[in-house]
MIROBA-954918 format. One record per atom (N, C-alpha, C): residue in one letter; x, y, z. Coordinates in steps of 0.001 Angstrom, whole numbers, plus 500000, padded with zeros to 6 digits. Each point is the difference from the previous one (the first is absolute). Layout:
BEGIN
aXYZ
...
// end
This chain:
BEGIN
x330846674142199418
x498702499985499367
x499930501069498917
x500290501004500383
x500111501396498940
x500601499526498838
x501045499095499799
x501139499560499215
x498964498974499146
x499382499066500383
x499196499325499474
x498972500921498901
x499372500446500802
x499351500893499120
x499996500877499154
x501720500575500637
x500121500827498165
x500677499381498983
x500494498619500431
x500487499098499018
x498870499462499065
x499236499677500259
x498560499540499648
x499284501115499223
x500196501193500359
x499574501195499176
x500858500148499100
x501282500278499991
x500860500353499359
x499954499010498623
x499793498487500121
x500823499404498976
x498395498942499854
x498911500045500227
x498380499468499481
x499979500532498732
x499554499155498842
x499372501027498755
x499003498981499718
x499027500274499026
x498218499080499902
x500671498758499595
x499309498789500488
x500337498716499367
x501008499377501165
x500773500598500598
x501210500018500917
x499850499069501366
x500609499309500458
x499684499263501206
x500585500556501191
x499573499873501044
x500729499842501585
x500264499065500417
x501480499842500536
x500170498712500447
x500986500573501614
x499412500109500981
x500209500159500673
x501005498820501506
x501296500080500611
x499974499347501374
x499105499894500911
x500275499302500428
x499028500061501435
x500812499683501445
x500422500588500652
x501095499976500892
x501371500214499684
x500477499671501058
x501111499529499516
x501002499163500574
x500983499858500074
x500996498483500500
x499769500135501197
x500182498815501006
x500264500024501158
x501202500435500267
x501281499792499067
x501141500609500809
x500395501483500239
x499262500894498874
x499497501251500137
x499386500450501422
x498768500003500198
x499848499729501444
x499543499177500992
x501245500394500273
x499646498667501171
x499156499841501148
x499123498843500455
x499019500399500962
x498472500078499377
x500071500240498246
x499309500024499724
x499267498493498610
x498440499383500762
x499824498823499226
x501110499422498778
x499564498865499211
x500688499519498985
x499891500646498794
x498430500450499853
x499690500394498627
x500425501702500272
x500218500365500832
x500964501737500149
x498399500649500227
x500309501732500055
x499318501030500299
x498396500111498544
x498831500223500221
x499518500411498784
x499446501675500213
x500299500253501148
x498969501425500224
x500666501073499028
x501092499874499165
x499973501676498972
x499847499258498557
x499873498616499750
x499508499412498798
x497986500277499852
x499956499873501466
x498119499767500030
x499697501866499829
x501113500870501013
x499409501263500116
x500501500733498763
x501218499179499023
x500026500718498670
x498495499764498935
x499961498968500172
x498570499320498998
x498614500685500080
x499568500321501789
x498720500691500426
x500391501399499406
x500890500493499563
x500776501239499468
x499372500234498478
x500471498844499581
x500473499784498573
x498692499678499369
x499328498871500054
x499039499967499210
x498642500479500103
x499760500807500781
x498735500900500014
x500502501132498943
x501282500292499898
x500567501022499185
x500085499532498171
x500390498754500046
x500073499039498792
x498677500252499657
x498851499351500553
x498776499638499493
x499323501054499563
x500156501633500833
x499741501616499452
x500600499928498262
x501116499493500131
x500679500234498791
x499598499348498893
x499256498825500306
x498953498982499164
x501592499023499656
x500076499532501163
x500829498439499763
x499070499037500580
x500178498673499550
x499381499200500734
x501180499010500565
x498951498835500742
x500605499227500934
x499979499034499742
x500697498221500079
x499886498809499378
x500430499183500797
x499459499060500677
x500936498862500915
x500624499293498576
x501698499360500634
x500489499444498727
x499054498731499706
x499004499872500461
x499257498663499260
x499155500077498648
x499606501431499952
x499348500701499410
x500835500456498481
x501396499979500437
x501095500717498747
x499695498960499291
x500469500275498564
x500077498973498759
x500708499011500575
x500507498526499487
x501008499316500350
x501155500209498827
x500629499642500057
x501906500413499424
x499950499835498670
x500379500636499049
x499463499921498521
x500876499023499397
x499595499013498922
x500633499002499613
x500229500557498521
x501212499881499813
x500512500206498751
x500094498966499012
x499574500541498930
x500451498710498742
x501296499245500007
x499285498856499672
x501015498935500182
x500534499637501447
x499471500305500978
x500592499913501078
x499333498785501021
x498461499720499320
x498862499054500720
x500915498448500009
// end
């Protein structure tokens, strides 16, 4: 989780996205569901963006992002 978060600090600048995992493989660990572990993705995030939003970032579900920019000549 620590790792998450200073990756996310370290390399964010304004405009910048997060694109975060969410688990991880089952063959990693085993025993554990299909979609893998989320508790240091959820406890990096409750971390992270109360700290982001101090900093005046905001937040966007991708439905909300622009859609994919179309270049000339390309329609």
């Amino acid at each position: 989780m620590n790792a998450i978060v200073a990756a996310v600090r370290d390399r964010l600048r304004p405009g910048g996205t997060i694109l975060l995992a969410d688990g991880c493989l089952p063959v990693e660990r085993p025993g554990i569901a299909t979609f893998g572990i989320r508790d240091q993705t959820v406890t990096a995030l409750r971390l992270l963006i109360p700290d982001l939003r101090r900093q005046g970032f905001t937040f966007d579900r991708p439905s909300q992002l622009p859609g994919p920019a179309t270049l000339p000549g390309s329609a």
